[in-house]
Backbone atoms as SQL, in Angstrom:
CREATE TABLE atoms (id INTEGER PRIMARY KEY, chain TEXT, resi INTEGER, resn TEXT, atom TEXT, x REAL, y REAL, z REAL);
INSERT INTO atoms VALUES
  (1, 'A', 1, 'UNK', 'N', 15.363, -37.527, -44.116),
  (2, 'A', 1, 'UNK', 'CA', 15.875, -37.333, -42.794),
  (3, 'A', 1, 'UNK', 'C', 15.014, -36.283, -42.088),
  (4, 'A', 2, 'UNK', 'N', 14.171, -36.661, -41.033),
  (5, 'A', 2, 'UNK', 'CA', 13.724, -35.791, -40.031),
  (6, 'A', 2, 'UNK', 'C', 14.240, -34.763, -39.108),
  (7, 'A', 3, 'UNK', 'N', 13.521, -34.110, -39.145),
  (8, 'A', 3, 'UNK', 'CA', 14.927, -32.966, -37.783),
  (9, 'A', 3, 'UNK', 'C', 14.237, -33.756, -36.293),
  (10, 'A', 4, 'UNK', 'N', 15.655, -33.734, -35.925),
  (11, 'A', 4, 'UNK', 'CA', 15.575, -33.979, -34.765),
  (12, 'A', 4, 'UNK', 'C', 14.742, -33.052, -33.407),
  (13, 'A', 5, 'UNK', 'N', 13.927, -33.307, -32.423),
  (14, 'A', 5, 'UNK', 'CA', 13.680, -32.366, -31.594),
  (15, 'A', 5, 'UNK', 'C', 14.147, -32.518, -30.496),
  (16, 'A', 6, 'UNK', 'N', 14.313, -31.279, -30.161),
  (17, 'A', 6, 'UNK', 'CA', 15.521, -30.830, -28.452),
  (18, 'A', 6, 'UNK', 'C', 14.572, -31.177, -27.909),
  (19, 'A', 7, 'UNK', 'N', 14.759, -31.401, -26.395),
  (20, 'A', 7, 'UNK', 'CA', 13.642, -31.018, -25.354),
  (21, 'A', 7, 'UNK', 'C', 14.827, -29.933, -24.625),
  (22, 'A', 8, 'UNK', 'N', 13.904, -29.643, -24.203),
  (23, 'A', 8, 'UNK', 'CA', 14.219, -28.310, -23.648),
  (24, 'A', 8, 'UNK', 'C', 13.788, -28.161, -22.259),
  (25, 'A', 9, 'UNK', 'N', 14.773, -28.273, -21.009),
  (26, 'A', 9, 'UNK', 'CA', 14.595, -28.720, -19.984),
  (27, 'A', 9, 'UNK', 'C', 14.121, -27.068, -18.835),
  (28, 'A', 10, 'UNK', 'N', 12.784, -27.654, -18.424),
  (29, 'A', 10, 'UNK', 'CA', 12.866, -26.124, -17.555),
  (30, 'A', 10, 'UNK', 'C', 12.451, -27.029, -16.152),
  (31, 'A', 11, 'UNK', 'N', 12.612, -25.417, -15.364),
  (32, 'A', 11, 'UNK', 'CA', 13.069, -26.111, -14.094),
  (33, 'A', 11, 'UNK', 'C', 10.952, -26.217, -13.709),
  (34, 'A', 12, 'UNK', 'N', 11.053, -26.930, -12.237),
  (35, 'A', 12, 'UNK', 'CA', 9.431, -27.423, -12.152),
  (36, 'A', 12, 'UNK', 'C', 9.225, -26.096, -11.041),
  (37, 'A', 13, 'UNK', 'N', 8.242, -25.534, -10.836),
  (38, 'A', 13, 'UNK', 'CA', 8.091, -24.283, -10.171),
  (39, 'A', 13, 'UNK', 'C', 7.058, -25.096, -9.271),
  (40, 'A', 14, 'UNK', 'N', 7.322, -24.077, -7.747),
  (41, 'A', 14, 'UNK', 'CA', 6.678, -25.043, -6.567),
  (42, 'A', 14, 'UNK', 'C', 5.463, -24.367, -6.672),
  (43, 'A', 15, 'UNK', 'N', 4.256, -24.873, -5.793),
  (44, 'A', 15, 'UNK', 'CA', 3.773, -24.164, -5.371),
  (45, 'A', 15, 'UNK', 'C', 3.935, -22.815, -4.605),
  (46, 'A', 16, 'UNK', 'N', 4.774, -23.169, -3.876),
  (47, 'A', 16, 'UNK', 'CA', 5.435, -21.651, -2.680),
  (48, 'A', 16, 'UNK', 'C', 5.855, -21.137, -3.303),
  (49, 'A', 17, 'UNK', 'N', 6.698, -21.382, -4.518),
  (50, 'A', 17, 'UNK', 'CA', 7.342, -20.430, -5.445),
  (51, 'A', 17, 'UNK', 'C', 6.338, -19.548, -6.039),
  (52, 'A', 18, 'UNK', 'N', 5.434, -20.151, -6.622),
  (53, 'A', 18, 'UNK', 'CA', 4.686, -19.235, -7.128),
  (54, 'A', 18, 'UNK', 'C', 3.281, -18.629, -6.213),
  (55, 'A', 19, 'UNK', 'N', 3.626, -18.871, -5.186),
  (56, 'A', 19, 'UNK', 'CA', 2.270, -18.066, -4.040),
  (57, 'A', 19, 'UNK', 'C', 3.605, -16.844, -3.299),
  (58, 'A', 20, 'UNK', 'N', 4.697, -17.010, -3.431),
  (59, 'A', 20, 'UNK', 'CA', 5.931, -16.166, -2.968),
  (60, 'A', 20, 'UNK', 'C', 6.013, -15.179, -4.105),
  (61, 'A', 21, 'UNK', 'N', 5.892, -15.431, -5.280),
  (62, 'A', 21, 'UNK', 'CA', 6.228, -14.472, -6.658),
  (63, 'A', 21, 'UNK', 'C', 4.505, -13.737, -6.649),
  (64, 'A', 22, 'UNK', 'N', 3.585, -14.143, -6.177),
  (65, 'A', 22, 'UNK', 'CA', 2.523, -13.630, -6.299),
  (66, 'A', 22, 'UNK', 'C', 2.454, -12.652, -5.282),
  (67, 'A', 23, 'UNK', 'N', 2.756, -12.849, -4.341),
  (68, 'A', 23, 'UNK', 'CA', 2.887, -12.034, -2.520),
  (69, 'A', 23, 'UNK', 'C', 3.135, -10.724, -3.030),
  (70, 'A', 24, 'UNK', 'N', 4.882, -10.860, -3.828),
  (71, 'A', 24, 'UNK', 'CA', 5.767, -9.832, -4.185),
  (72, 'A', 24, 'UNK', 'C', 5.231, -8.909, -5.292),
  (73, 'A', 25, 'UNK', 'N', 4.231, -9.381, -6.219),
  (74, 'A', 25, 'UNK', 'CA', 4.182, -8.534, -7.218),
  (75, 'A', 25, 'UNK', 'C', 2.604, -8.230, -7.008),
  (76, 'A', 26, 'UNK', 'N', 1.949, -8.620, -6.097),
  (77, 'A', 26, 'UNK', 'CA', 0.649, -7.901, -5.424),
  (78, 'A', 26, 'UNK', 'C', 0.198, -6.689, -5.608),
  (79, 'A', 27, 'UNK', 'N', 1.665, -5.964, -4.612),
  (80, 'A', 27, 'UNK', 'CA', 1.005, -5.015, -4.257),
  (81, 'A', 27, 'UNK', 'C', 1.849, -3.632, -5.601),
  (82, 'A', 28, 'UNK', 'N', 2.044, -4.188, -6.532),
  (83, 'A', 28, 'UNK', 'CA', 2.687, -2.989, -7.621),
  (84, 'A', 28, 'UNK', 'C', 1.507, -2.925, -8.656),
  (85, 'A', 29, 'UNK', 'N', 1.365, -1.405, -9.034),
  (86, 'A', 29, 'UNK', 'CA', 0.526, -1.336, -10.463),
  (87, 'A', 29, 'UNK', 'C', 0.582, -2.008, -11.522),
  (88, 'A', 30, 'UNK', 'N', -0.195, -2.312, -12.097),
  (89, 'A', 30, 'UNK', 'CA', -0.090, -3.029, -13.170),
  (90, 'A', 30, 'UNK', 'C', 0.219, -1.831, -14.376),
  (91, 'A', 31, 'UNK', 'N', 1.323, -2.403, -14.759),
  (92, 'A', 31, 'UNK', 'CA', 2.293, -0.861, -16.231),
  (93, 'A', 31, 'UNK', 'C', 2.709, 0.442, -15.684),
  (94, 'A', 32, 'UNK', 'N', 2.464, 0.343, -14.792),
  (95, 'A', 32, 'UNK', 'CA', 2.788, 1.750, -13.851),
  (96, 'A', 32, 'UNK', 'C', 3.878, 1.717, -12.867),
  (97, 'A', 33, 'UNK', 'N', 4.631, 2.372, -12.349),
  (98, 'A', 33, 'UNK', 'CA', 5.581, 2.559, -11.290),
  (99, 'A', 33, 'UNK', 'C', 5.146, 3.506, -10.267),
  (100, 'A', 34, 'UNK', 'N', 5.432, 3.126, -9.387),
  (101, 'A', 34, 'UNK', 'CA', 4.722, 4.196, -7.816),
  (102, 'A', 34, 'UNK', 'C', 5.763, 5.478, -8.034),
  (103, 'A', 35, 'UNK', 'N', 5.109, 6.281, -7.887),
  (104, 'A', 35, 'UNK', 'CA', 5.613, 7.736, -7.989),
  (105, 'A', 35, 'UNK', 'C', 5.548, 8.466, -6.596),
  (106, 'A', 36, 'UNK', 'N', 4.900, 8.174, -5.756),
  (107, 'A', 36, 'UNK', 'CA', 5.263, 8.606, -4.826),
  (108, 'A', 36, 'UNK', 'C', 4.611, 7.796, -3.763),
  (109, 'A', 37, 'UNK', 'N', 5.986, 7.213, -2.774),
  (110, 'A', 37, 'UNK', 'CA', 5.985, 6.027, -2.062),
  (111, 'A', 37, 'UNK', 'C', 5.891, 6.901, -0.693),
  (112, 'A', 38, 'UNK', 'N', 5.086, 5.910, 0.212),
  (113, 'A', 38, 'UNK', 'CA', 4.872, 6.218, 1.648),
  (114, 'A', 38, 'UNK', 'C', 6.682, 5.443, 2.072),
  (115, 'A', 39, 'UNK', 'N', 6.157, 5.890, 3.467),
  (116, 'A', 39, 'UNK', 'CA', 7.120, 5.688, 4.543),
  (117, 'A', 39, 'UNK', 'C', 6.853, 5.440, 5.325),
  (118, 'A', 40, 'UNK', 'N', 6.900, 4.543, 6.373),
  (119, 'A', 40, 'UNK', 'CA', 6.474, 4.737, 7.737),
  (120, 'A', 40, 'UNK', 'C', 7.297, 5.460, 8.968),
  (121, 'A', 41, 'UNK', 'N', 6.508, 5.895, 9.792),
  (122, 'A', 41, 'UNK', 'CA', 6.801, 6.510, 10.630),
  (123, 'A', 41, 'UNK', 'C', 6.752, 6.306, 12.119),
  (124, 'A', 42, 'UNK', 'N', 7.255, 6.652, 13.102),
  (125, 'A', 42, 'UNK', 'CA', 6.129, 6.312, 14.438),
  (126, 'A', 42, 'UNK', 'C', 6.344, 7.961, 14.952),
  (127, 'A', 43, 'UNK', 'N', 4.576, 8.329, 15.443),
  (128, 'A', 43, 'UNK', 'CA', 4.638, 9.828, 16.320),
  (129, 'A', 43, 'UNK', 'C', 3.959, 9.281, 17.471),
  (130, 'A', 44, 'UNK', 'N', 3.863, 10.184, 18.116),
  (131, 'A', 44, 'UNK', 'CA', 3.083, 9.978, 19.718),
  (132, 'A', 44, 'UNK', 'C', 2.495, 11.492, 19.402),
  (133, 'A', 45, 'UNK', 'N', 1.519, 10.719, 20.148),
  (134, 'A', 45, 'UNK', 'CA', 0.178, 11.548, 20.281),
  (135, 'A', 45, 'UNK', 'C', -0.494, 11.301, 21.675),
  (136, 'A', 46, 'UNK', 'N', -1.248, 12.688, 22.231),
  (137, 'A', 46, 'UNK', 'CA', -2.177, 12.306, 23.276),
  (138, 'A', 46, 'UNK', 'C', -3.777, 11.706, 23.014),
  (139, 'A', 47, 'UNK', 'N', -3.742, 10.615, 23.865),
  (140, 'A', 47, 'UNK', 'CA', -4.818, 9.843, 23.814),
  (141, 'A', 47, 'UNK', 'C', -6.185, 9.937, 23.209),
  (142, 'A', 48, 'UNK', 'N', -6.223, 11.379, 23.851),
  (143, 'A', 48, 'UNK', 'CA', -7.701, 12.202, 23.499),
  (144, 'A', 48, 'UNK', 'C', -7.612, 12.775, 22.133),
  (145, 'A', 49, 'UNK', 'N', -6.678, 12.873, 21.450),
  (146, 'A', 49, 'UNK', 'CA', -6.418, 13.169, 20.117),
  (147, 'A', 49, 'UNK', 'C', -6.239, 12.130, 19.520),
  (148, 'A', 50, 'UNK', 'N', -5.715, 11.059, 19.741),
  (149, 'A', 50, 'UNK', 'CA', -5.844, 9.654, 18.836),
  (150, 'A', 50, 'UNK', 'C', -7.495, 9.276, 18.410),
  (151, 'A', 51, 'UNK', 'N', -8.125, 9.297, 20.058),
  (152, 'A', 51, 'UNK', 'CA', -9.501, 9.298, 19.996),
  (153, 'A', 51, 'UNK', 'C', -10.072, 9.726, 18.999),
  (154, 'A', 52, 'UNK', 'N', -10.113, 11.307, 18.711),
  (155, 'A', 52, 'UNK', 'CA', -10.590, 12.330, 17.858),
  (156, 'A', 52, 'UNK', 'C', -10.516, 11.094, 16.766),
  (157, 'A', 53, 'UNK', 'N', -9.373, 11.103, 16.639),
  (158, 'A', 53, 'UNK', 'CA', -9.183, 10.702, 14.791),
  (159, 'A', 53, 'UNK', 'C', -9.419, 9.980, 14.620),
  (160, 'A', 54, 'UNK', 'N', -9.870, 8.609, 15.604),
  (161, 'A', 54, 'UNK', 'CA', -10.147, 7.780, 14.723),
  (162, 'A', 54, 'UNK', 'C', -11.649, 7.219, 14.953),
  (163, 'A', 55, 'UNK', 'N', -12.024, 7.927, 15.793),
  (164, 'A', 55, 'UNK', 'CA', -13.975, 8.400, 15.656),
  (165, 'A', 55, 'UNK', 'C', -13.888, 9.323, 13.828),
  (166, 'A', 56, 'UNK', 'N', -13.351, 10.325, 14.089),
  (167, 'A', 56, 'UNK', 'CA', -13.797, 11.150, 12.789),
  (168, 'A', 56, 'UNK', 'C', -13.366, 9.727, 11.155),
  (169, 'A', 57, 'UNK', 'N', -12.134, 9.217, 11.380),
  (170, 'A', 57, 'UNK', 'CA', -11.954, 7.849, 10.312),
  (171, 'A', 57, 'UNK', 'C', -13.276, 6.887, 10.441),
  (172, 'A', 58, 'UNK', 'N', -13.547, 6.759, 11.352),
  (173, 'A', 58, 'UNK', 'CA', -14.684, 5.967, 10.901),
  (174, 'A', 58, 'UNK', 'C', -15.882, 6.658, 10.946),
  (175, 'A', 59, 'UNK', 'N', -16.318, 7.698, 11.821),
  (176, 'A', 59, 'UNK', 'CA', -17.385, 8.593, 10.611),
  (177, 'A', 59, 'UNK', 'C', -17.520, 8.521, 9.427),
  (178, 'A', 60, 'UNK', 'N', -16.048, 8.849, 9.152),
  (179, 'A', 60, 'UNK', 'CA', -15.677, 8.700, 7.046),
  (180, 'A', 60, 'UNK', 'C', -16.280, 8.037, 6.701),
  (181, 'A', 61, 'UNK', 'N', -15.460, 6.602, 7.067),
  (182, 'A', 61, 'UNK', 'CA', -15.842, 5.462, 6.430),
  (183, 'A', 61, 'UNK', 'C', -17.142, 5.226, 5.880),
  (184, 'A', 62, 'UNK', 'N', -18.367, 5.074, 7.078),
  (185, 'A', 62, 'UNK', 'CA', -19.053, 5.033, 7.046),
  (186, 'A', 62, 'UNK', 'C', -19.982, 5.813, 6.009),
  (187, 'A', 63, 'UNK', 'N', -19.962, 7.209, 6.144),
  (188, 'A', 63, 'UNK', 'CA', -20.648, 8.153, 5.313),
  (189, 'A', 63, 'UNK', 'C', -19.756, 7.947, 4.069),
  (190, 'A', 64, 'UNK', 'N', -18.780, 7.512, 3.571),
  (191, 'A', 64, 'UNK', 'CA', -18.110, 7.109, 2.526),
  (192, 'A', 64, 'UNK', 'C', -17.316, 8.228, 2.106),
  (193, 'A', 65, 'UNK', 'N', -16.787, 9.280, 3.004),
  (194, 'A', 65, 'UNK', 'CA', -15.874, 10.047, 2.528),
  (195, 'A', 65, 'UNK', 'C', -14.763, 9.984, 2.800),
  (196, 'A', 66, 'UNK', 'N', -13.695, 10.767, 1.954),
  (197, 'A', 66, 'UNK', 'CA', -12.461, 10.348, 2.436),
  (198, 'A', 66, 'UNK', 'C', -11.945, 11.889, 3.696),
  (199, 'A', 67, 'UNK', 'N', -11.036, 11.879, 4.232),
  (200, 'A', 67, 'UNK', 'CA', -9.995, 10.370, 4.637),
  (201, 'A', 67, 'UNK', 'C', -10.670, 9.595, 5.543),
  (202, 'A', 68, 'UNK', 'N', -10.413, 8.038, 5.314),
  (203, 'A', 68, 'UNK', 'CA', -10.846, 6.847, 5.862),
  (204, 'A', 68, 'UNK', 'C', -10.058, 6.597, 7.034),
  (205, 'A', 69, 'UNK', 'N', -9.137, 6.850, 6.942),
  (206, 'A', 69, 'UNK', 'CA', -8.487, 6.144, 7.623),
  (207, 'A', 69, 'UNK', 'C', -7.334, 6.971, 8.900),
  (208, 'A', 70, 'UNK', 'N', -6.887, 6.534, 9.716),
  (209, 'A', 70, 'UNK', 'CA', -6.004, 7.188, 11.026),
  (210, 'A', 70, 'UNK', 'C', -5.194, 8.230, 9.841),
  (211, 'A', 71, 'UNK', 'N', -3.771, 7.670, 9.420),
  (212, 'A', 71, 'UNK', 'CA', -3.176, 7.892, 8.381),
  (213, 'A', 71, 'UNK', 'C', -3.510, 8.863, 7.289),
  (214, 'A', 72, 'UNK', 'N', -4.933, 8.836, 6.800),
  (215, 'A', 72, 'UNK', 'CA', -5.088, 9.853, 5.863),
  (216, 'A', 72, 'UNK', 'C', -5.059, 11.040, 6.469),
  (217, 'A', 73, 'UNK', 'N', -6.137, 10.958, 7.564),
  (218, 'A', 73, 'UNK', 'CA', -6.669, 12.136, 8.314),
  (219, 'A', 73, 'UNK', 'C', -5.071, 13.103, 8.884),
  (220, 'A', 74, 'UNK', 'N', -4.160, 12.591, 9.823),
  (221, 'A', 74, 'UNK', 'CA', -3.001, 12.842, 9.880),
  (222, 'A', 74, 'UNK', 'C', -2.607, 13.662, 8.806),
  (223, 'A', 75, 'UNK', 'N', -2.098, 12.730, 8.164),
  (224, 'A', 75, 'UNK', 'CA', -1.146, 13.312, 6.750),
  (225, 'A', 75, 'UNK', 'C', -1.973, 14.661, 6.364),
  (226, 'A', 76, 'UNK', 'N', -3.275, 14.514, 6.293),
  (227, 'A', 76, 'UNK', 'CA', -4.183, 15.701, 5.203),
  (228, 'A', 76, 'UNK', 'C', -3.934, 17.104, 6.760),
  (229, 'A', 77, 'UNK', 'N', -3.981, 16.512, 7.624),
  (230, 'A', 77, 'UNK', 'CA', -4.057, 17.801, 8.765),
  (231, 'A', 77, 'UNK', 'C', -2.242, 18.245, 8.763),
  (232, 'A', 78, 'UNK', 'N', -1.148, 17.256, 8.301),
  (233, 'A', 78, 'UNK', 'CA', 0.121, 17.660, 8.679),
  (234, 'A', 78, 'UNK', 'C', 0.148, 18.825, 7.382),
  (235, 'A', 79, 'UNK', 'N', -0.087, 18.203, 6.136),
  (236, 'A', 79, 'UNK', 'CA', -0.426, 18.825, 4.713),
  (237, 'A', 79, 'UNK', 'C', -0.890, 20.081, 4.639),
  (238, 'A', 80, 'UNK', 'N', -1.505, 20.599, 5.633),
  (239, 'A', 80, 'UNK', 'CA', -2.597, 21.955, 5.457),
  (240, 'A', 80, 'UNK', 'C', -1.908, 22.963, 7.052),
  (241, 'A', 81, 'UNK', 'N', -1.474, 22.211, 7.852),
  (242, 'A', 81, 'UNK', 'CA', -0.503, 23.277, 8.433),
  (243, 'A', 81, 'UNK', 'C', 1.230, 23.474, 7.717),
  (244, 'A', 82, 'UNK', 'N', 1.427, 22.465, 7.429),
  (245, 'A', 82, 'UNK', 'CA', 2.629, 23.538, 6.560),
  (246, 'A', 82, 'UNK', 'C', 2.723, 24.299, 5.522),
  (247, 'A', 83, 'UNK', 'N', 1.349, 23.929, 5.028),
  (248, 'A', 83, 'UNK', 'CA', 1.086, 24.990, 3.878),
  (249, 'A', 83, 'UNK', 'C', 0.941, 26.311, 4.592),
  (250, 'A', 84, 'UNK', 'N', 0.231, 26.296, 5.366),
  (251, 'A', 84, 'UNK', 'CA', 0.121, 27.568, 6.670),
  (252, 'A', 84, 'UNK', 'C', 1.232, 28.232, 6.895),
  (253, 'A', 85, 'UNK', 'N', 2.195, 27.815, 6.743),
  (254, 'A', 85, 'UNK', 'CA', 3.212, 27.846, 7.576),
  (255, 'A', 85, 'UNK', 'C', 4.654, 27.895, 7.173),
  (256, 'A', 86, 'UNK', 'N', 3.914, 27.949, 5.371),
  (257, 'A', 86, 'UNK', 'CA', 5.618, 28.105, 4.371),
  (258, 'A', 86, 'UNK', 'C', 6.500, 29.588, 5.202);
């Protein structure tokens, strides 16, 4: 007497399903957990100071230093006056 074999029914995964499960797990480390998560925000700023920053972000870029970007530059200038300012 032979053993019998189950089949074993799984479900059929779509394409979208799996370009949707890929979307979602993109943007996480691989074995790692984010330790410290952004936020977004909205500030206002004057024009001529937006300017500034984002001539000096792409200076960066270019010469390949950091901060690159609107966002870094911000954060690193909010970062260094409250240290000023404990």
């Amino acid at each position: 007497m032979g053993l019998k074999k189950t089949s074993i029914k799984r479900n059929e995964i779509t394409i979208d399903q799996a370009e949707l499960l890929a979307k979602k797990l993109a943007d996480r480390p691989y074995g790692q957990e984010k330790t410290d998560a952004f936020v977004r925000t909205t500030i206002s700023l004057p024009k001529k100071l937006l300017l500034v920053i984002e001539d000096l972000a792409l200076k960066n870029k270019r010469n390949g230093i950091n901060p690159k970007n609107n966002s870094s530059i911000i954060r690193a200038a909010l970062e260094e006056y409250l240290i000023k300012h404990k």
